[in-house]
N, C-alpha and C positions, 0 to 999 in steps of 0.2 A: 508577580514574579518578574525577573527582570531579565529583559530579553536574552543578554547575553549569560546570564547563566542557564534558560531553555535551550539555547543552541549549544551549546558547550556540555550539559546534561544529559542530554536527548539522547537514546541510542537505541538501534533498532532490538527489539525484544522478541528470542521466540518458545519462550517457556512460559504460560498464564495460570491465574489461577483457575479455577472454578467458580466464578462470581460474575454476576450480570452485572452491563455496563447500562446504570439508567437511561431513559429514553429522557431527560432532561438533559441530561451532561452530553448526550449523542450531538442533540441538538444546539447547544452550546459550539463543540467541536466541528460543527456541520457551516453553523452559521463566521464561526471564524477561518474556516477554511473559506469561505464564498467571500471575504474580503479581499483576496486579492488580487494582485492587478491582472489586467489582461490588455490585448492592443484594442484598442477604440471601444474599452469596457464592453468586450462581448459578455463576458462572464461565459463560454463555452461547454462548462463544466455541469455534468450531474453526479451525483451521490447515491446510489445504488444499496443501501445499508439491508443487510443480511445477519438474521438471529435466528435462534429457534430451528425449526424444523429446514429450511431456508438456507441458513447457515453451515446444518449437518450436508446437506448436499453440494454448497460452493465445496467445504471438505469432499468430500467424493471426487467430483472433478478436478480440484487442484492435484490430488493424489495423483492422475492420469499426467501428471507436469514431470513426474520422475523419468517418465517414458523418453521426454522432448531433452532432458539432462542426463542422458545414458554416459554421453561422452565424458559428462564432467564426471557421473558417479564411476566409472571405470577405473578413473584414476584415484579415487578415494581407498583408503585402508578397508577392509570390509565391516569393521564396527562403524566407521563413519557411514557407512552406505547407509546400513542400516537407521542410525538417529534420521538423517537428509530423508530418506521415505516416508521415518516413519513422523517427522514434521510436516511433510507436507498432507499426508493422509489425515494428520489431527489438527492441523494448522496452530502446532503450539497447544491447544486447549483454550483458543482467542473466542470470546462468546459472542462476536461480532465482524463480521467480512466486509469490506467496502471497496465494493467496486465502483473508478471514475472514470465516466466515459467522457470524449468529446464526440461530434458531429464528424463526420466521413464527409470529406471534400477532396477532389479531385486538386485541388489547386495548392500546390507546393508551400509556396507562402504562409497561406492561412492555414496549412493542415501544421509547419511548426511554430506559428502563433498559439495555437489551439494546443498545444505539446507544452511551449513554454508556459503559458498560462495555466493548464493542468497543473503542470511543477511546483509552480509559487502556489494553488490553491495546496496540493498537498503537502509543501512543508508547514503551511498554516496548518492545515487539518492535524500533522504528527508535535508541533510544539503546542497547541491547543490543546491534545491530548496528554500529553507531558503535562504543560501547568495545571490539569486536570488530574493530577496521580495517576497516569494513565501509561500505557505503553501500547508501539505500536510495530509494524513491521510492513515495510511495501515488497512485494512478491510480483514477479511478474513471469511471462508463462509464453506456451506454443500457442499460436494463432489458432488452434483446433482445440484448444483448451479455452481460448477467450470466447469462443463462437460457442461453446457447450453455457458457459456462463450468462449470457449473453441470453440463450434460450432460460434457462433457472432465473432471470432475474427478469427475464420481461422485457429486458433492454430493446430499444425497437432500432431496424435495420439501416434506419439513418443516422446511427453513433454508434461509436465501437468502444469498448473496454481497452485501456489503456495500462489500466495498474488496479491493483487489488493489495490492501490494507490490510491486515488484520488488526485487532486490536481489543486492549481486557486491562486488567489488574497484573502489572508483571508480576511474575514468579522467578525473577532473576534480577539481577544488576551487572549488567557487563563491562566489564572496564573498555576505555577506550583506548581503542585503537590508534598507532601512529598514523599519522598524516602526512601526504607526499610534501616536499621541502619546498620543491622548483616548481613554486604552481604557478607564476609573478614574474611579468615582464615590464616596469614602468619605460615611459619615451618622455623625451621633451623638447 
């Protein structure tokens, strides 16, 4: 697949089907996520991967994220409320959760190296799973939500949950979305 039709492709998905994502193809998307770059190749990043029984409970806790978006769901129509809960409670029907954490450091610098290098790992991780027929969706949540996860996944208290992934077999195709115009400033 050629890169720029993964990136142009690619769109976040949150309707899946019901169908297991192999533990080969996992690994596949695991190992192309951990390709890339980071500052003086820490590689920072862990993969946190949730199915099964596992899975059903990251859903539990994310459900508890509708709480931390009260403000945004107030202003939604109330059919909308209702899809927004009732996504986050089933996470789509995604048969796989992926939470990336980095290391918890006091030092400014390194805590947004450790942020930017997450970034490039997870766009790798979401066009990996694209070129895979795959879809995916990054979620992210209340600090009292990622500490709940955090405890479910084992995560140990020297790294913190940063984003959470879902990802399956989409059950949609979303068109794309316009893009801001004025993103581009050249100098010379």
């Amino acid at each position: 697949m050629d890169i720029y039709d993964a990136i142009y492709g690619r769109r976040s998905i949150r309707e899946f089907e019901e169908r297991a994502v192999g533990r080969d193809v996992l690994d596949r998307i695991i190992e192309a996520a951990s390709e890339a770059p980071s500052s003086k190749n820490e590689q920072p990043w862990h993969f946190h991967v949730a199915t099964g029984r596992t899975r059903e409970l990251v859903g539990q806790e994310m459900a508890l994220s509708t709480v931390h978006l009260q403000e945004y769901l107030d202003s939604l129509p109330p059919d909308h409320m209702e899809t927004v809960e009732r996504f986050f409670a089933t996470l789509g029907g995604a048969p796989v959760a992926i939470a990336l954490s980095v290391p918890v450091t006091p030092d400014d610098s390194m805590r947004i190296n450790h942020y930017l290098a997450a970034g490039c790992a997870l766009q790798n991780l979401q066009l990996a799973a694209y070129a895979e027929g795959l879809g995916c969706c990054n979620l992210t949540f209340g600090f009292w939500v990622r500490d709940k996860l955090a405890d479910t996944l084992g995560v140990p208290a020297d790294r913190e949950i940063i984003s959470l992934v879902i990802l399956g077999h989409p059950a949609e195709t979303p068109e794309s979305k316009p893009r801001h115009g004025d993103i581009v400033s050249y100098y010379e």
